[in-house]
C-alpha positions, -999 to +999 in steps of 0.1 A: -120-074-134-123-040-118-101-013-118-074-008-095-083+030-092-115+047-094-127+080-094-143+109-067-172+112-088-174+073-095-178+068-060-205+092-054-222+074-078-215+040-062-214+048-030-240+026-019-228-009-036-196-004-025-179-013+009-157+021+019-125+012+043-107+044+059-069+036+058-057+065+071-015+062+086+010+087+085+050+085+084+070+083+118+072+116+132+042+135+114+020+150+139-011+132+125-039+107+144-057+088+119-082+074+145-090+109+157-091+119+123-119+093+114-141+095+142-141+132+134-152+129+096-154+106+068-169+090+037-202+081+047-204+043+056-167+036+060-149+017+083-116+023+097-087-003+088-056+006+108-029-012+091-009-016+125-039-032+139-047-058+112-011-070+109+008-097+126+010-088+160+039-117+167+063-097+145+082-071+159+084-052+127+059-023+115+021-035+101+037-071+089+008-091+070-009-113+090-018-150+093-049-156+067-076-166+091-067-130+108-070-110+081-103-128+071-119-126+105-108-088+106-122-075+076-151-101+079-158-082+111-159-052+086-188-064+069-171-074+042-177-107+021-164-124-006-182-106-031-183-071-021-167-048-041-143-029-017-129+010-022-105+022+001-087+060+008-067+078+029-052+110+033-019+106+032+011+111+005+023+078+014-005+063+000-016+038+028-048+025+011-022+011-015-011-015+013-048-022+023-053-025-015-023-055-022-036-072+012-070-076-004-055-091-030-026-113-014-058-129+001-072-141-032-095-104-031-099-094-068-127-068-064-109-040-046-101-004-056-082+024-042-094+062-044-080+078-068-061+115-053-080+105-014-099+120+008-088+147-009-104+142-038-135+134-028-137+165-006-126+184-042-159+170-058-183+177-030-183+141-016-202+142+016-192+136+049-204+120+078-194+137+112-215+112+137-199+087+159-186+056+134-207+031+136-195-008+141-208-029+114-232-054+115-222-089+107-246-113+090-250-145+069-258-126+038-228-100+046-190-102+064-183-135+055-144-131+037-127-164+024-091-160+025-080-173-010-050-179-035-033-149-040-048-125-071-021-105-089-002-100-056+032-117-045+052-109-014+092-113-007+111-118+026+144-107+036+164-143+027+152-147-001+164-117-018+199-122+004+198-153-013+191-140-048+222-112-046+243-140-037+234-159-064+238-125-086+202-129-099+185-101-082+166-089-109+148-057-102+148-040-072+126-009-074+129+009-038+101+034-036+119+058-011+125+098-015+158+100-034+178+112-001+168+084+021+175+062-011+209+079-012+217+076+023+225+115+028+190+119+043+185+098+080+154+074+087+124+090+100+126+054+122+153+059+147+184+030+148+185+023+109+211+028+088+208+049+060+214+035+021+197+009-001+197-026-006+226-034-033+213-037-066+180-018-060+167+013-082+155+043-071+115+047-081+101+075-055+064+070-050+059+107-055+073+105-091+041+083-100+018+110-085+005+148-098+005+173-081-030+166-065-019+133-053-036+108-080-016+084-101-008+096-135-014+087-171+001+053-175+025+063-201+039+086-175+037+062-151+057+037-173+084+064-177+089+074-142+100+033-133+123+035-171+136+070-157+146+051-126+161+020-143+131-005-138+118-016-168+077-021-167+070-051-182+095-073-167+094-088-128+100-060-105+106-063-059+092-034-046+107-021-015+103+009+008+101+019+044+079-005+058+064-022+032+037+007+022+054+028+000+066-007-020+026-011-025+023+024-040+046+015-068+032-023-069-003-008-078+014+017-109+027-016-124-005-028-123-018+002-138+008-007-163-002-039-167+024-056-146+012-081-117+044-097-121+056-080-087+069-091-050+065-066-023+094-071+000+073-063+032+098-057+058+115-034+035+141-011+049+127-014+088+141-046+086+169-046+064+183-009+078+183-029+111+203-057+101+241-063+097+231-072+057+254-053+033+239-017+025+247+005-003+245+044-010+246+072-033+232+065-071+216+035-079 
């Protein structure tokens, strides 16, 4: 079983048995273009996966998780097969290479990592960058042939489900990844026409309280702590929820760091829910 993070210098080292996806996104509102970005520099041999793009374009919600034979002709047309071993980054402090991360494994994808700390990182260690024009991959028999399977550690949770669940007064835990304000409700949505609040019942887990200061995950035991701190406990079942469902994958991959695979990512998160007429709650958890 590989690890769910590795390291700059592990990558430099691997670089050429690995298959390297850039999934560079950035919040609503940051002046940011991840395509630009890509094409302008990155890890050599990556390819970009833009989470907007290999989503379910039917859903009118944010980067939804597509239908399997979508996602498997997508990343197939990545060069990717069934038994590559696949790293993805980004540079970002919402941590979008999480979300590629969980997709890989929804779709039965056991051998994929993220970056530990990013492009950042890797720039840190004197990774090398390739500045050409990206090149498209080239698909053959012996390479880009991805099987969508059962689902590997990785479990996802729709919006009537846990309705249904609060209802019944068996929620469980609800760890919502979101910056305390927005959690609150005394900070507004970056997206405009939600309200602002939490689902009721959820806990308050920031992704930034899993991360140092240089943007990697930290020690597990601290990681352990900052989802006890927050009310969650670790070991048990946990929904992660967030923004749009990428966030929620941040914290999904700290359990597993934890040694939790026991988790449902609730992927329209707050996009969805903030839009609806469903019951809201704010202040403390």
């Amino acid at each position: 079983m590989v690890s769910p993070l590795v390291t700059a210098e592990w990558l430099k080292a691997n670089l050429a048995s690995v298959r390297t996806l850039d999934a560079g996104y950035h919040l609503t509102g940051v002046d940011r273009d991840p395509d630009a970005e890509f094409a302008a520099a990155r890890i050599p041999g990556a390819c970009r996966f833009d989470i907007n793009k290999v989503a379910d374009q039917t859903n009118p919600l944010p980067h939804m998780i597509p239908p399997a034979t979508e996602f498997a002709a997508a990343v197939s047309a990545m060069g990717i097969g069934d038994d590559d071993h696949v790293v993805i980054y980004d540079d970002s402090t919402i941590l979008p290479a999480t979300r590629v991360w969980w997709m890989f494994r929804l779709f039965g994808h056991e051998r994929v990592s993220v970056l530990d700390g990013g492009l950042a990182a890797w720039r840190r260690g004197g990774g090398e960058m390739e500045t050409t024009p990206p090149q498209t991959p080239v698909q053959t028999a012996a390479s880009g042939q991805f099987t969508a399977r059962p689902p590997v550690g990785a479990q996802v949770i729709d919006m009537p489900t846990i309705q249904a669940m609060i209802t019944a007064d068996s929620l469980g835990q609800l760890a919502d990844a979101r910056a305390v304000g927005r959690f609150a409700g005394t900070a507004p949505e970056p997206r405009a026409g939600l309200r602002s609040g939490h689902i009721p019942g959820a806990r308050n887990v920031p992704l930034s309280s899993l991360l140092a200061d240089d943007g990697s995950f930290k020690p597990v035991a601290d990681i352990r702590q900052a989802f006890v701190d927050g009310g969650i406990d670790p070991d048990r079942p946990v929904i992660t929820s967030c923004g749009s469902g990428v966030t929620a994958c941040g914290l999904a991959l700290g359990l597993a760091l934890a040694g939790n695979e026991q988790v449902f990512v609730y992927d329209g998160s707050w996009t969805e829910w903030g839009a609806s007429e469903a019951p809201i709650s704010t202040g403390d958890a």
